[in-house]
N, C-alpha and C positions, 0 to 999 in steps of 0.2 A: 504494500500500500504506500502509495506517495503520501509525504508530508505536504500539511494542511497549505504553505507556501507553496511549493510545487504544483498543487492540484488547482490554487489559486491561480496561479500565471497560466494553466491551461486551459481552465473555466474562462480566463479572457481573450484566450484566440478561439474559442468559438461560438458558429453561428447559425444554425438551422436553418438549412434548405439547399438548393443547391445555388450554386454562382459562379459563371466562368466557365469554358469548357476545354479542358487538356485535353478530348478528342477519346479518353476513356483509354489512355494508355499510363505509363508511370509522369507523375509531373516534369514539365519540362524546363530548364534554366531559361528566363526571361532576358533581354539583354542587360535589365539592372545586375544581373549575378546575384537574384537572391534567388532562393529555391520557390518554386506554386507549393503553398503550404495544402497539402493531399486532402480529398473532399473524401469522406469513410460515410458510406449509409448505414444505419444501424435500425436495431427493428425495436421500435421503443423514442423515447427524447429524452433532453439532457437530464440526469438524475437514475435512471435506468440503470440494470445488469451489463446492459451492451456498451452504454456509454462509458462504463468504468472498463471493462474491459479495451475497448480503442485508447483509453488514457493509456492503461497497462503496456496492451503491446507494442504501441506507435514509438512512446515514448517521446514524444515531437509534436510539437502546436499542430492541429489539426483542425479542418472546418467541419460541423458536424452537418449531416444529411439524415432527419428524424422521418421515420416510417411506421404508419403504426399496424403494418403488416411483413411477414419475410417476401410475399408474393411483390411488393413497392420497392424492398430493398433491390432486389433483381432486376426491377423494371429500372430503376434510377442508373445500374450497372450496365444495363444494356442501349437505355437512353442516351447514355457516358454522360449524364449529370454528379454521376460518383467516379469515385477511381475506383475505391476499394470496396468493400459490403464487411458486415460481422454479423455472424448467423448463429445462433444456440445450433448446435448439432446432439448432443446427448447429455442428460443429467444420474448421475449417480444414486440416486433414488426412481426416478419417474423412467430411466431409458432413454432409448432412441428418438428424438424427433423425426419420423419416418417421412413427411411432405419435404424436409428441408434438403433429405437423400436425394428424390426427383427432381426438386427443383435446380442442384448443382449440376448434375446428369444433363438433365431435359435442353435445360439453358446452355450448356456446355461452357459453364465456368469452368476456375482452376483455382481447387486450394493451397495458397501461396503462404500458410502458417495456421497457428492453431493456438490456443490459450485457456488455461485451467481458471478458475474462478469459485471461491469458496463462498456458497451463498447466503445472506444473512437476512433475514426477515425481523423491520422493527415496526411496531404498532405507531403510528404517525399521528396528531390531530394540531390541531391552532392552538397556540398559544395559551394555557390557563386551564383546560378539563380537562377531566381527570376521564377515568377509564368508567367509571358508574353512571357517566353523561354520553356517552358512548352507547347509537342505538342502531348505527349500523357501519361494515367494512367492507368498504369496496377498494379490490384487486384483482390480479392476472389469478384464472382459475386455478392454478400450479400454485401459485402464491397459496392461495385460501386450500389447498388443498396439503401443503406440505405447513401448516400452520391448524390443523384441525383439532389436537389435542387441547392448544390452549382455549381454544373457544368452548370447547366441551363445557368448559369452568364458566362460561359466559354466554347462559341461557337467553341471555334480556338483550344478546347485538344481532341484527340480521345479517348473514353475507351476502356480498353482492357481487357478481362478477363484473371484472372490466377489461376494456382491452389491454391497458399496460400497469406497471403499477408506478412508476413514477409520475405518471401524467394524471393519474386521479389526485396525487401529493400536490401535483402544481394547483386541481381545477380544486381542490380545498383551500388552497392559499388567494387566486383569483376571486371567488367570489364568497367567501368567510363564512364554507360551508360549517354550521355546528351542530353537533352530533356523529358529525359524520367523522371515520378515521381513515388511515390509508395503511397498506402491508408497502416497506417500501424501503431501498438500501437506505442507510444511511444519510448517504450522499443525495439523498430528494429529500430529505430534512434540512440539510446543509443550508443547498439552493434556493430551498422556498420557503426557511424562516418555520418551520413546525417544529414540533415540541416531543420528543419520541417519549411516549406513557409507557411503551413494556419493549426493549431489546430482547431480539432473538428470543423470539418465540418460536420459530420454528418447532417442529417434533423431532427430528432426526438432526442431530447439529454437525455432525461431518454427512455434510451436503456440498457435493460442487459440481459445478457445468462445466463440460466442454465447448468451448466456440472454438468454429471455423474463421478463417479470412480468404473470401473470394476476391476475384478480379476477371475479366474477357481475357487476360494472357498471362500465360506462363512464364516461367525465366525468370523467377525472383532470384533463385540463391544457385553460385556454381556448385556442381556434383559435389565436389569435397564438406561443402556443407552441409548436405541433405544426409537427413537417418531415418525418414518417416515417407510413407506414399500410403494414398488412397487410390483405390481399384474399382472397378465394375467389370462381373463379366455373366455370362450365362453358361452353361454347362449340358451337355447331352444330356437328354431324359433317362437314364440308363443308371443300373447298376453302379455303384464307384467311380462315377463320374467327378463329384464332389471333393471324396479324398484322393483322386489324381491329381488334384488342380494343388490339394492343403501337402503333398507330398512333396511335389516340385518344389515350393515354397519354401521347403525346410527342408532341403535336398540342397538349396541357394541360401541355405542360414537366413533367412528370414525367419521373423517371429510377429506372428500374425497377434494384435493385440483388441480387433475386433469385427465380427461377421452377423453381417445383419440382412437377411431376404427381403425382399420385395417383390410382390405380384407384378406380373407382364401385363399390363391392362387388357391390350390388345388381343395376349396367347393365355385363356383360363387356365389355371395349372400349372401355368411356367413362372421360373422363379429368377427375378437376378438376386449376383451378391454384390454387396459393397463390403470391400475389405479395410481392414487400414493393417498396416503392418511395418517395423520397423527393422533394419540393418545397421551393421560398423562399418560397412566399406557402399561404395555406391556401386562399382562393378558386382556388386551381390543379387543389387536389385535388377539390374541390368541386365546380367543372364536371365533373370528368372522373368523378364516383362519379353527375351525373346522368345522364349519357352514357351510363356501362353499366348503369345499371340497367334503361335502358330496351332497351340491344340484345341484353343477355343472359339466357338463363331460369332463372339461378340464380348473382345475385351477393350478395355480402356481404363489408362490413368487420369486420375481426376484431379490428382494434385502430386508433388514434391517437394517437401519440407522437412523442419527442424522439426526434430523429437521436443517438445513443451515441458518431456515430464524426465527429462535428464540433465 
């Protein structure tokens, strides 16, 4: 976590929406020599899980691009009113976000990195009430859902779902809703001046997401850097089809650290996989991506990246 300076100076380079257009490739040097400070869509606005995470991984003044869908984030990526996107991909309690699998597939991004994120849920309201003036909580249903236990104890709040949960934090501070409270990081108390009544309420408290970082092109980082790739492929309907593919893999020292199916819309019954898997050498991965290209009828790398969790 950046200190509270740090996150201050990057809370004032940015600014939601999009502005300028680099043309949807990496920012270009302008002839002042100063750098296009990178436009990042995220699914959510400023105060959000996703926002903290672009502070995270950017590490660099950024302009932020708020979506209060992953379906807006991709359309901004492919509009090239963003450079880059941040996508929830899987949580440690709730799984795979399985729509988010397709939509990098479908779109034919490239994930160019990835970032852990330990999740905190604090009970949010205006200024001065307390928790017994408190008669309803609106959040992301994941929010309200991984936060059940405490409400158990608090028969008298209604829940409510919302699309994000920073953005209910803001529309409490806008218009001086009372009664009302928010599930919400930290950091949307920060920015909109509320009062957090109960920290980490969560039920499970080692809780944390995975996000992806898309972009329309590849070549972020030379081979020598990469230890992580993501996969899709399909597999003959057949017998050990399945564990040909998981043998090659670990025949090539690969270590497959997650496999997740998806229906073929189109072909009932048929299944893709998305893999992720990580290597020490990049010639590792490299034999093994020519391997299956050749024994499978429909593979593809989605991305080439830094291992997050080394």
């Amino acid at each position: 976590m950046k200190s509270r300076e740090n996150r201050d100076f990057f809370f004032g380079c940015l600014c939601a929406g999009p502005r300028g257009n680099s043309g949807g490739g990496d920012p270009k040097q302008p002839n002042t020599g100063k750098a296009v400070i990178k436009r990042i869509a995220i699914q959510g606005i400023k105060g959000s899980n996703h926002h903290q995470v672009a502070l995270e991984f950017f590490q660099e003044p950024i302009e932020l691009v708020e979506c209060l869908s992953f379906d807006a984030v991709v359309d901004q990526l492919l509009n090239k009113t963003a450079d880059q996107g941040v996508m929830a991909i899987e949580n440690s309690i709730a799984g795979s976000i399985l729509p988010n699998y397709a939509l990098v597939y479908q779109n034919n991004l490239h994930i160019i990195g990835e970032h852990y994120l330990n999740i905190h849920h604090n009970l949010m309201v205006l200024n001065g009430q307390k928790l017994s003036e408190v008669t309803e909580v609106h959040s992301h249903p994941m929010a309200l859902l991984q936060c059940k236990d405490f409400f158990k104890g608090q028969p008298h709040i209604k829940l409510v779902e919302d699309a994000d949960t920073a953005e209910t934090a803001k529309r409490i501070r806008e218009k001086g809703l009372l009664g009302i409270a928010a599930i919400a990081p930290r950091m949307a108390a920060e920015l909109y001046g509320l009062e957090i009544i109960a920290p980490e309420i969560q039920t499970i408290h080692n809780n944390a997401t995975r996000f992806i970082v898309v972009k329309t092109r590849n070549k972020e980082l030379p081979p020598e850097e990469i230890n992580k790739a993501s996969v899709r492929f399909i597999t003959d309907h057949k017998r050990g089809s399945l564990a040909t593919v998981l043998n090659v893999m670990s025949d090539c020292n690969l270590n497959l650290t997650k496999i997740q199916s998806l229906p073929i819309i189109e072909t009932p019954w048929k299944y893709a996989f998305f893999v992720d898997v990580t290597f020490q050498e990049y010639a590792q991965f490299a034999k093994a991506k020519t391997l299956l290209n050749l024994m499978l009828e429909d593979f593809k790398v989605l991305g080439e990246y830094k291992n997050a969790r080394v």
